[in-house]
Residue frames as a rotation matrix with the C-alpha (Angstrom) as fourth column:
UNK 1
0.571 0.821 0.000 0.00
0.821 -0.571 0.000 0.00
0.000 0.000 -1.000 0.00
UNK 2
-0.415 -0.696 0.586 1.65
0.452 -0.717 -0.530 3.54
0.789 0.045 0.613 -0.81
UNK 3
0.091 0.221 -0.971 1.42
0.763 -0.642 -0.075 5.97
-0.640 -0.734 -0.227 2.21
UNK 4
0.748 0.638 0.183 -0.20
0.663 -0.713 -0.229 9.25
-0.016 0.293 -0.956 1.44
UNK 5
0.529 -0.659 -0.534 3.03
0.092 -0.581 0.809 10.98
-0.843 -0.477 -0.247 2.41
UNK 6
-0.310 -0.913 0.267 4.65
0.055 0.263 0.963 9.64
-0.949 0.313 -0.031 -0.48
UNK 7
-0.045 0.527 0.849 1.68
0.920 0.353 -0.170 9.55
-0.389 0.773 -0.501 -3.07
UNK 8
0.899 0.343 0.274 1.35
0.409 -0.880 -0.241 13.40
0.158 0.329 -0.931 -3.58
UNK 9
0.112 -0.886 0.451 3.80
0.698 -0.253 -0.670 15.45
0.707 0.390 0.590 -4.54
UNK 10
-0.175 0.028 -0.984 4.66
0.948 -0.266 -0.176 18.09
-0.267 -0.964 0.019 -2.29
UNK 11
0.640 0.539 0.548 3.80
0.745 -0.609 -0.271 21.70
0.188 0.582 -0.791 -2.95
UNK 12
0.962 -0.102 0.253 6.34
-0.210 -0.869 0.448 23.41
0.174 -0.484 -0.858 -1.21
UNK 13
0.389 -0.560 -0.731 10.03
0.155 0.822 -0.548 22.89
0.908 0.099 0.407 -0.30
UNK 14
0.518 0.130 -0.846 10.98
0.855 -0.096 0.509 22.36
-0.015 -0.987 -0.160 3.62
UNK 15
-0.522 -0.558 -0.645 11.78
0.660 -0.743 0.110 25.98
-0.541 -0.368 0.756 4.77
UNK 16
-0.931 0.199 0.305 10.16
0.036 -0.784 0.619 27.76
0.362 0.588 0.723 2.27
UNK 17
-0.676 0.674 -0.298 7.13
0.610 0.285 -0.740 29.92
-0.414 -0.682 -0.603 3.46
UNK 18
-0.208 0.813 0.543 3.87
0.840 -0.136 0.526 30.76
0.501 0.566 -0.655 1.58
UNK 19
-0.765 0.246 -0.595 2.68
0.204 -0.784 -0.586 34.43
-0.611 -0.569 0.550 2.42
UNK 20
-0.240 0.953 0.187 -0.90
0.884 0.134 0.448 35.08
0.402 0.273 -0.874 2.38
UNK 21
-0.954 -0.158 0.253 -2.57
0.019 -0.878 -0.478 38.57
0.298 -0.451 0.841 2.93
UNK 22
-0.790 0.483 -0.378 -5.50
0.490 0.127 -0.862 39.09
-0.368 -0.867 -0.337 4.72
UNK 23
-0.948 0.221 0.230 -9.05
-0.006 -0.734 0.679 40.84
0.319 0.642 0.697 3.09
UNK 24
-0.297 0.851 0.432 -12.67
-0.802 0.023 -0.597 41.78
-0.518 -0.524 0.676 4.28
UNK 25
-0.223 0.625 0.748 -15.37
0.512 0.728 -0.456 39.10
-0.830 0.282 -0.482 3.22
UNK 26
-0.043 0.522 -0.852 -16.48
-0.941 -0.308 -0.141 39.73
-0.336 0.795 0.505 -0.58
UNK 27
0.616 0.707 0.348 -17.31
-0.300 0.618 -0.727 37.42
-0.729 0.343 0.593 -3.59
UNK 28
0.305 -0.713 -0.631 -14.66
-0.952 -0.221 -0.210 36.22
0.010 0.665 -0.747 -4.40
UNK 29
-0.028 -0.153 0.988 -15.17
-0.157 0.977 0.146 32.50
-0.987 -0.151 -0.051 -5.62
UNK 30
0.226 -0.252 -0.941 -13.52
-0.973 -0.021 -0.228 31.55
0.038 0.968 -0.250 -8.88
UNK 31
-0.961 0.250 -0.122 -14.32
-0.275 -0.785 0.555 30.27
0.042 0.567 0.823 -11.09
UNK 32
-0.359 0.793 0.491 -17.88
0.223 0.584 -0.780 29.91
-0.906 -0.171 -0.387 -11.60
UNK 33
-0.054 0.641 0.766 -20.12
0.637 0.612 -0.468 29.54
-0.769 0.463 -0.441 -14.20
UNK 34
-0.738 0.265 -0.620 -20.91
-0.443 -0.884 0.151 32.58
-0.508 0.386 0.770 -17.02
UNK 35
-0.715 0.636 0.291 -24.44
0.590 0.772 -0.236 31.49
-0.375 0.003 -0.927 -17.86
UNK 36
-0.978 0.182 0.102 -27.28
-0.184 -0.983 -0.013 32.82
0.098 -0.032 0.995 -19.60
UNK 37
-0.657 0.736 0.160 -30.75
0.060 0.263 -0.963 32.66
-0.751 -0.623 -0.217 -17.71
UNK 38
-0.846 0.477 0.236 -33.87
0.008 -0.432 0.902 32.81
0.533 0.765 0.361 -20.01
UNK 39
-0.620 0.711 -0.330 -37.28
0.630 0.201 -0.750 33.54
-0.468 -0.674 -0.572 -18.54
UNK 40
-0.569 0.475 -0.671 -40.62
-0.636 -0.772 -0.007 35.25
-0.521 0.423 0.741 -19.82
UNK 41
0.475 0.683 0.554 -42.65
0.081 0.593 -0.801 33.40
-0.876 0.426 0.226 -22.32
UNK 42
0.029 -0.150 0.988 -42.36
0.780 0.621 0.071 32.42
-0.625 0.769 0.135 -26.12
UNK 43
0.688 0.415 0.595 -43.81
0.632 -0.745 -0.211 35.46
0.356 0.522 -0.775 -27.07
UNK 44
0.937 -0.039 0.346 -42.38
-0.241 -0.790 0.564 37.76
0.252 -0.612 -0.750 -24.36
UNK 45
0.782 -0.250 -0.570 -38.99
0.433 0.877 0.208 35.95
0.448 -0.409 0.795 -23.95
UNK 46
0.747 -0.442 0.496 -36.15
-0.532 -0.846 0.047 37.69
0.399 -0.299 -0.867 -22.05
UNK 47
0.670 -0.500 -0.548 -32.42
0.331 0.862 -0.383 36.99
0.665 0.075 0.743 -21.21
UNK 48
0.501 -0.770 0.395 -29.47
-0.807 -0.580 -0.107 37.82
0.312 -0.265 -0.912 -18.75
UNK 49
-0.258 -0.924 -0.283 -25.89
-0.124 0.322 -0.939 36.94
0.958 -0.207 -0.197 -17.75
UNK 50
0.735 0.351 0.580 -25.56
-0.561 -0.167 0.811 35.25
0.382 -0.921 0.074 -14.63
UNK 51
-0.213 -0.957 -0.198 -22.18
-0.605 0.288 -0.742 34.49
0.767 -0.038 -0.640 -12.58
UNK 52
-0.708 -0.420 0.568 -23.83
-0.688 0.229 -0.688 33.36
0.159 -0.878 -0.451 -9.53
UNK 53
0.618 0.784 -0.052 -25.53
-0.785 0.613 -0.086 29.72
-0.035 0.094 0.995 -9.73
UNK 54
-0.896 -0.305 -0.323 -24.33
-0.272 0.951 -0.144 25.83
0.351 -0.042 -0.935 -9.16
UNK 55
0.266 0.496 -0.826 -25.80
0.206 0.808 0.552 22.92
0.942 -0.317 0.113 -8.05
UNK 56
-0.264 -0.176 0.948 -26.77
-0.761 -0.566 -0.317 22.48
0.592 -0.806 0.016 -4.66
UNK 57
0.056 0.330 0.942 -28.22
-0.242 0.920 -0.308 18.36
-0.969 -0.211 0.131 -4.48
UNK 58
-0.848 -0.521 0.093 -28.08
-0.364 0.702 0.611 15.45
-0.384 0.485 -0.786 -6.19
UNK 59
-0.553 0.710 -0.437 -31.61
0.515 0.703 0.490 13.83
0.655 0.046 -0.754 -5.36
UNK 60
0.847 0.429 0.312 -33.81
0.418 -0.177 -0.891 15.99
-0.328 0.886 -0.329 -6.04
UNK 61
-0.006 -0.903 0.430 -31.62
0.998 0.024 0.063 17.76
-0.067 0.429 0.901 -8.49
UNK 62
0.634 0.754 -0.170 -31.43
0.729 -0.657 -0.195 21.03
-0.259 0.000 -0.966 -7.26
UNK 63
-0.179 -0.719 0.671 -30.05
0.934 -0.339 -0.114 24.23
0.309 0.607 0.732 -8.53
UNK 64
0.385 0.575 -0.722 -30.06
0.717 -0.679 -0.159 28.50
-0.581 -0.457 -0.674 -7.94
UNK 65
-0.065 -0.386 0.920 -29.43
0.621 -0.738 -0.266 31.86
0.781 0.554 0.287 -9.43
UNK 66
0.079 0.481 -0.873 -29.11
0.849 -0.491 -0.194 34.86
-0.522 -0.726 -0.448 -7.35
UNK 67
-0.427 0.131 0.895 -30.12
0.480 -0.806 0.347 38.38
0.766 0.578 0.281 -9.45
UNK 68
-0.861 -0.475 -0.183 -30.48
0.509 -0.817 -0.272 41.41
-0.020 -0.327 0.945 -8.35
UNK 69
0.149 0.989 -0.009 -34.35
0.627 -0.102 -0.773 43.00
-0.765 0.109 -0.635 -7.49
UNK 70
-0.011 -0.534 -0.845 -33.35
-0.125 -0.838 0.531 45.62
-0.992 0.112 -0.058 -9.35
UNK 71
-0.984 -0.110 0.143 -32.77
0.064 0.527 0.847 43.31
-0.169 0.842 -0.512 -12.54
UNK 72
-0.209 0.843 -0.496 -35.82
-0.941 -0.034 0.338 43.27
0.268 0.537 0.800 -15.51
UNK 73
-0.488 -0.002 -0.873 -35.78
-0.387 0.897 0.215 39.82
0.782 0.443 -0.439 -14.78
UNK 74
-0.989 -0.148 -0.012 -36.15
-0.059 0.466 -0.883 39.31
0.137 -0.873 -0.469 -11.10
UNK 75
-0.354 0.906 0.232 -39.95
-0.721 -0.107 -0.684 40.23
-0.595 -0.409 0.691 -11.37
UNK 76
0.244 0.312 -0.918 -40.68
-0.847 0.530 -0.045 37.90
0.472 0.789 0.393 -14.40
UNK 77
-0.641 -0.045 -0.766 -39.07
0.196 0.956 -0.220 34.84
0.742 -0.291 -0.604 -12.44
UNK 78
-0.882 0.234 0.410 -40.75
-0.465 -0.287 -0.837 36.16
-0.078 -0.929 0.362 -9.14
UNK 79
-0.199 0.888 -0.415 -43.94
-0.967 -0.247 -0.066 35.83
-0.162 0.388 0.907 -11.21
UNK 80
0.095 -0.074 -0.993 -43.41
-0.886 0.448 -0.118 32.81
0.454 0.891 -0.023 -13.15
UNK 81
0.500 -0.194 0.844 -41.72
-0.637 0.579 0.510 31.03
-0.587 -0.792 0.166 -10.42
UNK 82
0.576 -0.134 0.806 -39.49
0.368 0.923 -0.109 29.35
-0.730 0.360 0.581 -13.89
UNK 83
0.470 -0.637 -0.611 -36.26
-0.859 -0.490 -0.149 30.05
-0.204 0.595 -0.777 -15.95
UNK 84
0.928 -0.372 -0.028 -33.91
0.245 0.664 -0.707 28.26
0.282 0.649 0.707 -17.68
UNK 85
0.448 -0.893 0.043 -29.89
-0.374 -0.144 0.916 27.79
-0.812 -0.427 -0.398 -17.34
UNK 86
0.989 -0.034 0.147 -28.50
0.149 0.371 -0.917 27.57
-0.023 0.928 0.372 -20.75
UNK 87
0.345 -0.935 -0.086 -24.25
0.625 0.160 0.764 26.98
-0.700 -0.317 0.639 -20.84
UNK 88
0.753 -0.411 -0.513 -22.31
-0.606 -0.737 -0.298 29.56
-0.256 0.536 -0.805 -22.72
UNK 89
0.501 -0.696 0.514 -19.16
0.863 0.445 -0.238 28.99
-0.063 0.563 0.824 -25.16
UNK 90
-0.251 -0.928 -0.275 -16.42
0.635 -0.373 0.677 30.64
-0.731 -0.005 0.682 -25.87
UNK 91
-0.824 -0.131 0.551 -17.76
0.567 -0.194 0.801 31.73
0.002 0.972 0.234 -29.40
UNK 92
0.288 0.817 0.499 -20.59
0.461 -0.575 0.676 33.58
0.839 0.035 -0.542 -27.82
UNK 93
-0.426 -0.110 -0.898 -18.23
0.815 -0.477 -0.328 35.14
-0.392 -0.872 0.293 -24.65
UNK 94
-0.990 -0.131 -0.046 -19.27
0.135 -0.986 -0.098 38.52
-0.033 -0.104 0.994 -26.25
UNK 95
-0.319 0.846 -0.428 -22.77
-0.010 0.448 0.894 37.88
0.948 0.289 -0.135 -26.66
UNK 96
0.216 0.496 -0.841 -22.82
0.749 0.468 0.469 36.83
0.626 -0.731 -0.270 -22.84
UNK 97
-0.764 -0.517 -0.385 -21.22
0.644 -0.582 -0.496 40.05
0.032 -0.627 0.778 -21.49
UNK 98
-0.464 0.704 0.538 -23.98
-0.229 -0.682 0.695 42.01
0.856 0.199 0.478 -23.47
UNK 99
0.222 0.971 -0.087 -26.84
0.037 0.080 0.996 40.45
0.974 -0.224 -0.018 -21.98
UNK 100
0.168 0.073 -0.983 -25.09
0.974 0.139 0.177 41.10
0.150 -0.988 -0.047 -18.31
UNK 101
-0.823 -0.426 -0.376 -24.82
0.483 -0.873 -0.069 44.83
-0.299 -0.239 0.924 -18.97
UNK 102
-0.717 0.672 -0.186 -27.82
-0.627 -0.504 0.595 45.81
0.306 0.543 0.782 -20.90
UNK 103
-0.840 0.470 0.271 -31.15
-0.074 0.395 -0.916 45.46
-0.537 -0.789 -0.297 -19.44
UNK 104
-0.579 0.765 0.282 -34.53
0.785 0.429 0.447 43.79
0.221 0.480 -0.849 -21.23
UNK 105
-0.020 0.741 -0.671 -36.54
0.709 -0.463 -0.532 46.38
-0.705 -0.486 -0.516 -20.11
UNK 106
0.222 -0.112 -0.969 -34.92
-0.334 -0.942 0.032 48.45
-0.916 0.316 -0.246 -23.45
UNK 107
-0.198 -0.453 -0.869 -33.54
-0.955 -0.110 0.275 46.00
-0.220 0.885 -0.411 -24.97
UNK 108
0.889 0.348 -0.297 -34.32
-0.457 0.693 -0.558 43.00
0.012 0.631 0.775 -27.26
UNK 109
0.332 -0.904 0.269 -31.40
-0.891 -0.207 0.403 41.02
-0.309 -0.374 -0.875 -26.16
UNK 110
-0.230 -0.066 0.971 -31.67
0.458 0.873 0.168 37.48
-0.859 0.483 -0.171 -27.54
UNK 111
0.949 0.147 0.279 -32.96
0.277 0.030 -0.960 39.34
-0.149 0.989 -0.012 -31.33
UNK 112
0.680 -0.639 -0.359 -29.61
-0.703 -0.708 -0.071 42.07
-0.209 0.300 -0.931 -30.96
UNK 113
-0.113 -0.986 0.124 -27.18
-0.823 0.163 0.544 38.96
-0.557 -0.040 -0.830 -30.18
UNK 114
0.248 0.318 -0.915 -28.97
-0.872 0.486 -0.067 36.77
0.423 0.814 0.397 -32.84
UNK 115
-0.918 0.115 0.380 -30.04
0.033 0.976 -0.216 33.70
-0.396 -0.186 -0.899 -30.79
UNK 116
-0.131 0.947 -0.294 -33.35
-0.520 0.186 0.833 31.72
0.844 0.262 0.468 -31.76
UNK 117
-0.391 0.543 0.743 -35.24
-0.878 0.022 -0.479 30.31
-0.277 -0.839 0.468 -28.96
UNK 118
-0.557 0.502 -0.662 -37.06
-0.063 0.769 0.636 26.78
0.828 0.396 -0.397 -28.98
UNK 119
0.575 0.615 0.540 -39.87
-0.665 -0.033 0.746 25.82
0.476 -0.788 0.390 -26.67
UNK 120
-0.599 -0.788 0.143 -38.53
-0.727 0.459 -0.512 23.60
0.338 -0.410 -0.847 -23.68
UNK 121
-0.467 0.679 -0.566 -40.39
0.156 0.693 0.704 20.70
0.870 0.240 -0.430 -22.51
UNK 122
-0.293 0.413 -0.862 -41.33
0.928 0.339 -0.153 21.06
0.230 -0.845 -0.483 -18.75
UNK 123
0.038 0.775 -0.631 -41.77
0.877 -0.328 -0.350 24.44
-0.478 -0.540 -0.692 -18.65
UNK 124
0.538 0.688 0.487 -43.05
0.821 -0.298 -0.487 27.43
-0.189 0.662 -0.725 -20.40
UNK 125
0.410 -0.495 -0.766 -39.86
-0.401 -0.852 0.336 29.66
-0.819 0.169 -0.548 -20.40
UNK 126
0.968 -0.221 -0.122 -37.82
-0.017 0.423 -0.906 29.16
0.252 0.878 0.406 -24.02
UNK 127
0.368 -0.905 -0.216 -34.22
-0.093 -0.266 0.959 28.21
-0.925 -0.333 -0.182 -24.11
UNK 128
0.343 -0.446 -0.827 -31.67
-0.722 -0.688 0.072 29.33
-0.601 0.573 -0.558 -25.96
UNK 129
0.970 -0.004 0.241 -30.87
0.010 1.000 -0.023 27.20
-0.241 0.025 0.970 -29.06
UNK 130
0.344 -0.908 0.238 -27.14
-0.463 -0.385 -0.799 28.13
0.817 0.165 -0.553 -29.49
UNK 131
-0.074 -0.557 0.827 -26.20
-0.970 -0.153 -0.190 27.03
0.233 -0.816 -0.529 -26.13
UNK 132
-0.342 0.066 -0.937 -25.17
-0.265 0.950 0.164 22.94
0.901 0.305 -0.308 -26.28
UNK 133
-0.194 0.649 -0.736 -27.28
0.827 0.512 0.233 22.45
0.528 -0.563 -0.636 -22.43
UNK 134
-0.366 0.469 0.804 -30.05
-0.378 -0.864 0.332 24.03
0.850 -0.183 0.494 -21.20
UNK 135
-0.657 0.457 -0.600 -31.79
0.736 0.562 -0.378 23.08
0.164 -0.690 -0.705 -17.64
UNK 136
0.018 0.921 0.389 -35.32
-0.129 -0.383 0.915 23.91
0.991 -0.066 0.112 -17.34
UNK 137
-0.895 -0.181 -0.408 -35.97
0.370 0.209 -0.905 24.79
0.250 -0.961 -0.120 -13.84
UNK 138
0.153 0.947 0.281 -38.80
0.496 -0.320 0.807 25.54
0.855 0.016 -0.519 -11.61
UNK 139
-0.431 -0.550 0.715 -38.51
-0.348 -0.630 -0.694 27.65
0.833 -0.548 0.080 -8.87
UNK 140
-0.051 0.278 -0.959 -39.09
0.558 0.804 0.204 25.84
0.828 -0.525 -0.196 -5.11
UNK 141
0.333 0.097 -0.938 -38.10
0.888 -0.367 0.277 28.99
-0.318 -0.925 -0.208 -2.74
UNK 142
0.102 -0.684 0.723 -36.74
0.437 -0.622 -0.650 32.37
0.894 0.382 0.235 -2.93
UNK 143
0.572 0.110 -0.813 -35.10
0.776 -0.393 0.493 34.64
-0.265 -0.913 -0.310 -0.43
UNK 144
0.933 -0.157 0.325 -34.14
-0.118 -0.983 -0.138 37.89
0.341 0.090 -0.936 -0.12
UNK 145
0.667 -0.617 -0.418 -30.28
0.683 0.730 0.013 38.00
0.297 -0.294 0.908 0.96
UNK 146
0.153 -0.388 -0.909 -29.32
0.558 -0.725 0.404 41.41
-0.816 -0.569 0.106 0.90
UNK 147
-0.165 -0.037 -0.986 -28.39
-0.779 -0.608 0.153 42.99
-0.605 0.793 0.071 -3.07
UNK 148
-0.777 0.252 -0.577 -29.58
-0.527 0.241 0.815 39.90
0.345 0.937 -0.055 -4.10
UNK 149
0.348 0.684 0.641 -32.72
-0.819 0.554 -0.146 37.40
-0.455 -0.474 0.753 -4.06
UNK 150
-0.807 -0.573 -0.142 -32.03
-0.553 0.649 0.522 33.60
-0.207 0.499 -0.841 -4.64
UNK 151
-0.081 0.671 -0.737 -33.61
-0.950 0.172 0.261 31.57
0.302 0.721 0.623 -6.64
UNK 152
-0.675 -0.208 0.708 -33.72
-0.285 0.958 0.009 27.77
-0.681 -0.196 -0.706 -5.22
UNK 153
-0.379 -0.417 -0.826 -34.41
-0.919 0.066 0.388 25.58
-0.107 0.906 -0.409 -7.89
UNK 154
0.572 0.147 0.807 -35.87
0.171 0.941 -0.293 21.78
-0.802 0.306 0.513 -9.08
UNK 155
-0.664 -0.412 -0.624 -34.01
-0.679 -0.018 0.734 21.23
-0.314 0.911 -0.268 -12.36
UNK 156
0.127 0.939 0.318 -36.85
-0.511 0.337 -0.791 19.55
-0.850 -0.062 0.523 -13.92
UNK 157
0.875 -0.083 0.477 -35.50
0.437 0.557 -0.706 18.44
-0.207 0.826 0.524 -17.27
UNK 158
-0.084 -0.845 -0.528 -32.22
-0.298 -0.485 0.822 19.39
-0.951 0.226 -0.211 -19.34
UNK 159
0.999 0.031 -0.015 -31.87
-0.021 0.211 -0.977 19.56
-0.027 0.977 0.212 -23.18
UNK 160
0.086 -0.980 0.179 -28.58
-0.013 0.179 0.984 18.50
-0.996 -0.087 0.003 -24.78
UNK 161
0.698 0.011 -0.716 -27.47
-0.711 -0.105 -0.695 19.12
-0.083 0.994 -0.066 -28.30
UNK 162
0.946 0.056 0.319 -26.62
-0.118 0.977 0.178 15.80
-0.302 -0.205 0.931 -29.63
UNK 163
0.703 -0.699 0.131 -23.80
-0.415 -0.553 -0.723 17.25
0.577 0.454 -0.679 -31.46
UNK 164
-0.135 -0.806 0.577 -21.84
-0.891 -0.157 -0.427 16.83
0.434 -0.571 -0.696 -28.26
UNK 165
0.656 0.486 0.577 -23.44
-0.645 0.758 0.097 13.28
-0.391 -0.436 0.811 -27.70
UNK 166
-0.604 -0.776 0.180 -20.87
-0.596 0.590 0.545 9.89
-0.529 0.222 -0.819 -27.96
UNK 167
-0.176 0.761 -0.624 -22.33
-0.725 0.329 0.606 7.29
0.666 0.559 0.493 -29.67
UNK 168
-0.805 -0.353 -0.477 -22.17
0.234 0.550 -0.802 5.77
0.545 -0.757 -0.360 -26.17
UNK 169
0.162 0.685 -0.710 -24.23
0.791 0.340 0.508 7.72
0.589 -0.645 -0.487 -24.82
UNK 170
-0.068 -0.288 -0.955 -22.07
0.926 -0.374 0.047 9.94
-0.370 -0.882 0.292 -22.97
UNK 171
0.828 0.420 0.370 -21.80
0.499 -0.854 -0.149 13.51
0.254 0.308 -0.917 -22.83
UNK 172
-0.041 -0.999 0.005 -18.63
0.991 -0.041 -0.129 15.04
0.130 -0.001 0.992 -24.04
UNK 173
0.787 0.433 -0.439 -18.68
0.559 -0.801 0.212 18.43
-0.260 -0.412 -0.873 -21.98
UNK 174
-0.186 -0.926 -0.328 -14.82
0.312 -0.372 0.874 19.19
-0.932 0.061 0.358 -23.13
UNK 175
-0.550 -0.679 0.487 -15.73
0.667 -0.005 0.745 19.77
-0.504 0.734 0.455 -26.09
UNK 176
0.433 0.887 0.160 -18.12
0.901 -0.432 -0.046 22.46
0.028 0.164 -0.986 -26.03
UNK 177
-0.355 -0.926 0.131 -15.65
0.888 -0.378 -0.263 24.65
0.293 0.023 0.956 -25.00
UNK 178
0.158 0.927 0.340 -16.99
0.739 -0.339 0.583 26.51
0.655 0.159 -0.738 -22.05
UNK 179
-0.122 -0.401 0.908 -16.68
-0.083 -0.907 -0.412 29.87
0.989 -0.125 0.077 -20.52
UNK 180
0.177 -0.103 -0.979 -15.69
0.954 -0.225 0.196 30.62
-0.240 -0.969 0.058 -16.53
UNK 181
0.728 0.316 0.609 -16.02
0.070 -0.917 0.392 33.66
0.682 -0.242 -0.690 -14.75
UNK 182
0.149 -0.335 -0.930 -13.39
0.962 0.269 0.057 34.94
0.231 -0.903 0.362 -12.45
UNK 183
-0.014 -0.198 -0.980 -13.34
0.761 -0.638 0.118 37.90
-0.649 -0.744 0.159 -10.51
UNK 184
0.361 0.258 -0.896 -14.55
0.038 -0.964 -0.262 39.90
-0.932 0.061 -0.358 -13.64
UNK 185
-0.394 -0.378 -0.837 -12.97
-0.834 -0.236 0.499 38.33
-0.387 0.895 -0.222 -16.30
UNK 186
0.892 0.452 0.012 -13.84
-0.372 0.749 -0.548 35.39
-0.257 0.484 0.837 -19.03
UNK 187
-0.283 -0.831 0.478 -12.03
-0.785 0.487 0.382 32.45
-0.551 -0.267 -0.791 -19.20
UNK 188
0.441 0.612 -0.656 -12.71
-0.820 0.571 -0.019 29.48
0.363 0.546 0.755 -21.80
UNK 189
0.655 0.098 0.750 -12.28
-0.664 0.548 0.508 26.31
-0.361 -0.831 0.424 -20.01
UNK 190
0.009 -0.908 -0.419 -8.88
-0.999 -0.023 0.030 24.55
-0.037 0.418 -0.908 -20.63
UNK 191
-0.498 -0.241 -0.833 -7.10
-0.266 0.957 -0.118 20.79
0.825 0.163 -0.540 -21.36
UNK 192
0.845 0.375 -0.382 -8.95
0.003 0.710 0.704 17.87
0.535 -0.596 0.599 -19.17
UNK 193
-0.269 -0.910 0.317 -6.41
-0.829 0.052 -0.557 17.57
0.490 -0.412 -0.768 -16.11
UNK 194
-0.988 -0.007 0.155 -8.39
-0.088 0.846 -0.526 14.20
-0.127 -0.533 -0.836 -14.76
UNK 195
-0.088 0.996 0.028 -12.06
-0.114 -0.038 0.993 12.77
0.990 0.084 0.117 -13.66
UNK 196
0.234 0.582 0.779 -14.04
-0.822 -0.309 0.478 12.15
0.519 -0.752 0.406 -10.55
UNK 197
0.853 -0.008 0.522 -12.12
-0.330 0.766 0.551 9.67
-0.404 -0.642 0.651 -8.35
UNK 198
0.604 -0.721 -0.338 -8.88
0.145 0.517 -0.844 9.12
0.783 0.461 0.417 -10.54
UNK 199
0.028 -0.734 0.679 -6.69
-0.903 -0.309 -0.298 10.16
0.429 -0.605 -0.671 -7.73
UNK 200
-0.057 0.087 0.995 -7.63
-0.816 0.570 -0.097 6.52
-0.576 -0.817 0.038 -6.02
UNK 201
0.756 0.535 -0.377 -8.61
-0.650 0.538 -0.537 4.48
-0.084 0.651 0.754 -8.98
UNK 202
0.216 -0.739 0.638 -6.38
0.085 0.665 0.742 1.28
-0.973 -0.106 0.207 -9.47
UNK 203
-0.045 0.008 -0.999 -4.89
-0.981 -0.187 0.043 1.56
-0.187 0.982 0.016 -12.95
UNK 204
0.839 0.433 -0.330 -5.77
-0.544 0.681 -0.490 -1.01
0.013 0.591 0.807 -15.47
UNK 205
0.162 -0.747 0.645 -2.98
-0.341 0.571 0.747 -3.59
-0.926 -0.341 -0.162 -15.72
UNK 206
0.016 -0.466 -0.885 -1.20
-0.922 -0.350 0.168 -3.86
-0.387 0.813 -0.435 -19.07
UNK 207
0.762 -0.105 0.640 -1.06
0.131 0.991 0.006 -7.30
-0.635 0.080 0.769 -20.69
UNK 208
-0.039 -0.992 0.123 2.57
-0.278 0.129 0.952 -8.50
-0.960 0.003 -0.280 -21.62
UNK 209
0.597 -0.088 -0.798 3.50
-0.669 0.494 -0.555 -9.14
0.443 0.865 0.236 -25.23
UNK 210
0.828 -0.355 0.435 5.03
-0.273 0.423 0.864 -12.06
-0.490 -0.834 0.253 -25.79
């Protein structure tokens, strides 16, 4: 059995010391998502950037956004009580900045940045068809938090463009080539560096030629 001491490299060499400065509490968790929300109706549909949202369960699958009251949007979900989470690409980072700076209330944001819309199945907001997965949510709670309200979330269905579908089955998320947020800037999501559990996995055992 390898001891843990010995399995991981070390990060540091003995003597040398890491200096860290101190700062007040802010939002500063990188990266996360750059996402754009859809809500409104078919007719009426409406979009914005959003940086804050992840997963929060497994079983049910749940999910949140938190927007600003302030935002055109925040009354339309409020109402509705249903939006969408549709992944961004690289090839639309400018596209997603718009729709987090300019506000539906003036502007036609999904005609200006030429997306088309499709209906989703579970619920009545449209999502975006440019964007290779959408999750249809319903909304389960909100709360006020302070400059923002969250959204808590079911994820009720998810669309996938098949495009990005193996013939396995699986879903090949590297190659969508999606966008992170960090601390104000866009980032397109770099080389695979592993998966979920490889750090323990037994490798596979080679078979000798003979």
């Amino acid at each position: 059995m390898i001891e843990e001491k010995n399995f991981f490299r070390k990060f540091k060499t003995d003597g040398e010391k890491m200096s860290k400065q101190f700062w007040k509490g802010s939002a500063l968790l990188a990266p996360v998502p750059a996402v754009l929300v859809t809500c409104g109706t078919a007719e009426k549909p409406n979009v914005l950037t959003i940086g804050w949202t992840g997963i929060c369960c497994t079983k049910p699958p749940m999910t949140y956004i938190s927007v600003r009251p302030e935002r055109f949007s925040h009354d339309i979900i409020m109402k509705s009580g249903e939006f969408a989470i549709n992944l961004t690409t690289s090839a639309m980072v400018r596209q997603t900045d718009f729709c987090g700076v300019k506000s539906g209330k003036d502007t036609d944001k999904i005609s200006v940045c030429g997306f088309h819309t499709v209906s989703a199945e579970k619920i009545s907001v449209p999502i975006i068809e440019e964007c290779p997965v959408s999750l249809e949510c319903r909304v389960t709670e909100s709360k006020l938090l302070g400059s923002h309200t969250m959204f808590l979330a079911e994820i009720v269905g998810i669309d996938v463009d098949e495009k990005y579908i193996d013939s396995k089955g699986k879903l090949n998320l590297q190659q969508c080539g999606l966008n992170a947020y960090a601390h104000g800037e866009y980032f397109a999501l770099g080389r695979k560096l592993g998966d979920f559990g490889y750090s323990v996995r037994k490798r596979k055992k080679t078979k000798k030629s003979r």
